[in-house]
C-alpha positions as CSV (number, residue, x, y, z in Angstrom):
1,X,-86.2,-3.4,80.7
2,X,-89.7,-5.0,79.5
3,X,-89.6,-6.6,82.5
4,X,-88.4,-4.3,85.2
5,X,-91.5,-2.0,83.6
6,X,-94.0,-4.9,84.1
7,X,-93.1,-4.9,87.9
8,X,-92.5,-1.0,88.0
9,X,-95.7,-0.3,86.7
10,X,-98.2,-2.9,88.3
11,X,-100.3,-1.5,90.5
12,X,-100.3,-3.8,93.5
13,X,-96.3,-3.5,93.0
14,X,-94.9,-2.1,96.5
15,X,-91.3,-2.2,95.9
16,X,-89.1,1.4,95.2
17,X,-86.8,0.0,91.7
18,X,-86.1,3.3,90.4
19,X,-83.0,4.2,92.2
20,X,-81.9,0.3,90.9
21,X,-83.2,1.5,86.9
22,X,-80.9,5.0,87.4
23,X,-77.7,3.0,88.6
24,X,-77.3,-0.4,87.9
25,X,-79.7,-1.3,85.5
26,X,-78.1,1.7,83.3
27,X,-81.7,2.7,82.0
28,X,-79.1,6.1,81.2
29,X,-77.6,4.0,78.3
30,X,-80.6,3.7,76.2
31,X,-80.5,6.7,73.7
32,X,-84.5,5.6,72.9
33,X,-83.3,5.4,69.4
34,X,-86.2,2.0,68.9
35,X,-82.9,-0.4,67.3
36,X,-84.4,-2.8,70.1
37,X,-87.9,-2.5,69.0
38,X,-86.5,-2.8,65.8
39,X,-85.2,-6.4,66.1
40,X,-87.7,-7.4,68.6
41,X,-88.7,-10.9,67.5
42,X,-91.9,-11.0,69.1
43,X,-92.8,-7.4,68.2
44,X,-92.7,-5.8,72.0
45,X,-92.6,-2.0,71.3
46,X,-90.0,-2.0,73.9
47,X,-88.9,1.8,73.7
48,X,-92.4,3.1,74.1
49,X,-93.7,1.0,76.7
50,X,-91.1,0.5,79.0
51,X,-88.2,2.3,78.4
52,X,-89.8,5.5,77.8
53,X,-92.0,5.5,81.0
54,X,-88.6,3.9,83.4
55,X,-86.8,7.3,81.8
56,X,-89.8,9.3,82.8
57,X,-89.6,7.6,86.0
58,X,-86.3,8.7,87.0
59,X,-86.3,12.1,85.6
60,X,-89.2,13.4,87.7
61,X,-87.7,11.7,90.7
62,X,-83.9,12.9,90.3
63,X,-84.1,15.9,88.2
64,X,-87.8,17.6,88.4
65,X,-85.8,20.7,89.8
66,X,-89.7,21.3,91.5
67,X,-89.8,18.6,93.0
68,X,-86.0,19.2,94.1
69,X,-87.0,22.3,95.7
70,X,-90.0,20.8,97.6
71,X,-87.8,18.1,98.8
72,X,-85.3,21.2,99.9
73,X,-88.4,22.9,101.7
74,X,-89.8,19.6,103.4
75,X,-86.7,17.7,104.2
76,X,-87.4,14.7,102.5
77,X,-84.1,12.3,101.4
78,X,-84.0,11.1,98.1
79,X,-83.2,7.5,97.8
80,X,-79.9,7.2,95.6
């Protein structure tokens, strides 16, 4: 996840991952309860700086219901 947030988040970064996070990557999974940045042996706060932002990530692209209703009104396609 530390690393898919790296890429996600660079800014010269082109490529679209956060269909990849929702599905396959089961970002869903993590209940953000910090048991990873717990036991983190280098001491990466893991659930605030990746997990966090790839959950914000996905929630304003799949379930903003504003942005759902300008995607309605302008016909853009979601990727899934």
């Amino acid at each position: 996840m530390v690393r898919l947030a790296n890429f996600e988040m660079h800014p010269m970064d082109q490529e679209d991952r956060v269909p990849e996070i929702k599905g396959e990557f089961g970002i869903a999974y993590c209940n953000i309860t910090k048991c990873c940045t717990d036991v983190c042996p280098a001491g990466i706060n893991i659930t605030d700086n990746a997990i966090i932002p790839l959950k914000e990530r996905v929630v304003d692209r799949y379930y903003d219901p504003l942005k759902r209703i300008w995607r309605v009104l302008t016909g853009d396609k979601v990727r899934y």
